[in-house]
C-alpha positions as CSV (number, residue, x, y, z in Angstrom):
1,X,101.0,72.2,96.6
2,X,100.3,71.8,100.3
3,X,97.0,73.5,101.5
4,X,94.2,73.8,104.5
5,X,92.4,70.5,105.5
6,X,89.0,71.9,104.1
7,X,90.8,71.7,100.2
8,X,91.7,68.4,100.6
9,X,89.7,66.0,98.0
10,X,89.6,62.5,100.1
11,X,88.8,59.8,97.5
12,X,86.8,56.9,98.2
13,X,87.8,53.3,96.4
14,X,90.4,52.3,95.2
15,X,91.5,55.3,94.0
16,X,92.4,56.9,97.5
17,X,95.5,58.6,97.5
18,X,98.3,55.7,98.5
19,X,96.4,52.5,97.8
20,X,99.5,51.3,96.0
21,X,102.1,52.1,98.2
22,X,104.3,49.6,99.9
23,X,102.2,49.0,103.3
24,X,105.6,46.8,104.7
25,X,107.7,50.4,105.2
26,X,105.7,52.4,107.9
27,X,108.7,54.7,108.9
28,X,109.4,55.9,104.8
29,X,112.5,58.1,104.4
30,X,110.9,61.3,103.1
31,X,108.2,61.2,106.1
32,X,110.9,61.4,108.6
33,X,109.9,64.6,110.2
34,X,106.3,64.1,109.4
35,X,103.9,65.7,113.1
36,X,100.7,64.2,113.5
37,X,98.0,66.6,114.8
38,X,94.6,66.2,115.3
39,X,91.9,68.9,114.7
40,X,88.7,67.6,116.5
41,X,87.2,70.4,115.1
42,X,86.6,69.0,111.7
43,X,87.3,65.0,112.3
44,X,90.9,64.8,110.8
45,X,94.3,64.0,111.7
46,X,96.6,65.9,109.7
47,X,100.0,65.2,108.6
48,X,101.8,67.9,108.8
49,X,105.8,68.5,107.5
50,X,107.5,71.4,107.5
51,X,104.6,73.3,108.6
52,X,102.3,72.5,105.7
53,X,99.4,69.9,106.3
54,X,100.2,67.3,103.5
55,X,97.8,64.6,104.1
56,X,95.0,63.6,106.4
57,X,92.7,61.2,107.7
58,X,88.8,61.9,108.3
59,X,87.6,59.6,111.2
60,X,84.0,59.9,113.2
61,X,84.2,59.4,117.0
62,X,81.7,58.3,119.6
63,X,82.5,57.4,122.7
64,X,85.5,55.5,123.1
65,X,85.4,54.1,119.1
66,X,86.5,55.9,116.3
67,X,86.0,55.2,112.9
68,X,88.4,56.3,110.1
69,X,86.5,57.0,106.9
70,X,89.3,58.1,104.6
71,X,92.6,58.9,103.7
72,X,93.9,61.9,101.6
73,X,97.4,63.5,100.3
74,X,98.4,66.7,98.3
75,X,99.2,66.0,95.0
76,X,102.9,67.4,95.4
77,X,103.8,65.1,98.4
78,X,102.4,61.5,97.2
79,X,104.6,58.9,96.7
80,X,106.3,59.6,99.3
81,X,104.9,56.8,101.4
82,X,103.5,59.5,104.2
83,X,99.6,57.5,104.3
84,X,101.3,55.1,105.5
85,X,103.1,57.2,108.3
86,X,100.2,58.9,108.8
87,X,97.5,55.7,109.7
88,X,100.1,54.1,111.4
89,X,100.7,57.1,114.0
90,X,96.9,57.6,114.1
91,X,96.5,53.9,114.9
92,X,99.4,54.2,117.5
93,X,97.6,56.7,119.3
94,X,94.3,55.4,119.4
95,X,95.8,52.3,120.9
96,X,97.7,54.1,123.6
97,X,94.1,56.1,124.5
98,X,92.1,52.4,124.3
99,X,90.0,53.6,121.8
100,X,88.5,50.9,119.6
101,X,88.9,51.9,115.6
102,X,86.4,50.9,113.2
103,X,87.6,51.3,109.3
104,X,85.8,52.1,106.3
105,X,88.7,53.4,104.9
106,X,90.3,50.9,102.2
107,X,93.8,52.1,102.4
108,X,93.5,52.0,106.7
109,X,91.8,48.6,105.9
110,X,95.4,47.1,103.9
111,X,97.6,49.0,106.5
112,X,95.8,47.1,109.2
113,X,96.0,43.6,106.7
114,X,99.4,44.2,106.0
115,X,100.6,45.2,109.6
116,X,99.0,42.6,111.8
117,X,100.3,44.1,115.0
118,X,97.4,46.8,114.7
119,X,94.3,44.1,115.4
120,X,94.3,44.9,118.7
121,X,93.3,48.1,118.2
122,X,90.4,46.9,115.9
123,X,88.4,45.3,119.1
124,X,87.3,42.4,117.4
125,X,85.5,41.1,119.8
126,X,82.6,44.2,119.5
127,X,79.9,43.2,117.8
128,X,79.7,45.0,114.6
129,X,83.5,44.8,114.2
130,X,84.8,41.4,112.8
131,X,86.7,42.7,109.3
132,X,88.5,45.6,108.6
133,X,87.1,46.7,105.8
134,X,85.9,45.7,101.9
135,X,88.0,42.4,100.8
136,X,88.9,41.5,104.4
């Protein structure tokens, strides 16, 4: 059952919501219509299909880096492969603004691994910066 942002559990470890998925398919069939929204308000991007949020991301900014902390979906849309639609939108975007992510997130942290056409966006070269996450 799809709900509001704020009754979202987000999972940390391992057992985040996704951490098995296949990371090779970012465009998965049932996420085909899947808008990605953020709402500053409260630090998430949502994922949101057929009007319901489904999923989100809750990141931290500050200045020009942001730093995603962890990824969540509904119960009644996972397996669906939409964390993977989801980070790699929110990693799209924060390229095309020049933003420099930071990932805490262990799911974000094997997207990134599996997908290595998102380093870029990492800014390795800030200090601080030089994995993407636990195991990396």
């Amino acid at each position: 059952m799809a709900g509001t942002a704020e009754s979202m559990v987000f999972p940390a470890g391992r057992e985040q919501d996704g951490a098995d998925a296949d990371l090779s398919a970012t465009t998965p069939p049932d996420a085909e219509e899947l808008v990605i929204t953020e709402n500053s308000a409260i630090g998430i991007y949502e994922a949101v299909l057929g009007g319901e949020i489904v999923a989100g991301v809750i990141y931290s900014k500050a200045l020009n880096r942001v730093a995603l902390l962890a990824t969540s979906v509904f119960p009644a849309f996972r397996g669906k492969g939409i964390p993977a639609k989801l980070l790699s939108g929110v990693l799209d975007r924060l390229r095309a603004e020049g933003a420099t992510v930071t990932i805490s997130c262990p799911f974000a942290a094997e997207i990134v691994g599996a997908h290595p056409e998102y380093a870029d966006v990492l800014g390795l070269a800030v200090p601080g910066n030089n994995s993407i996450g636990p195991g990396h």
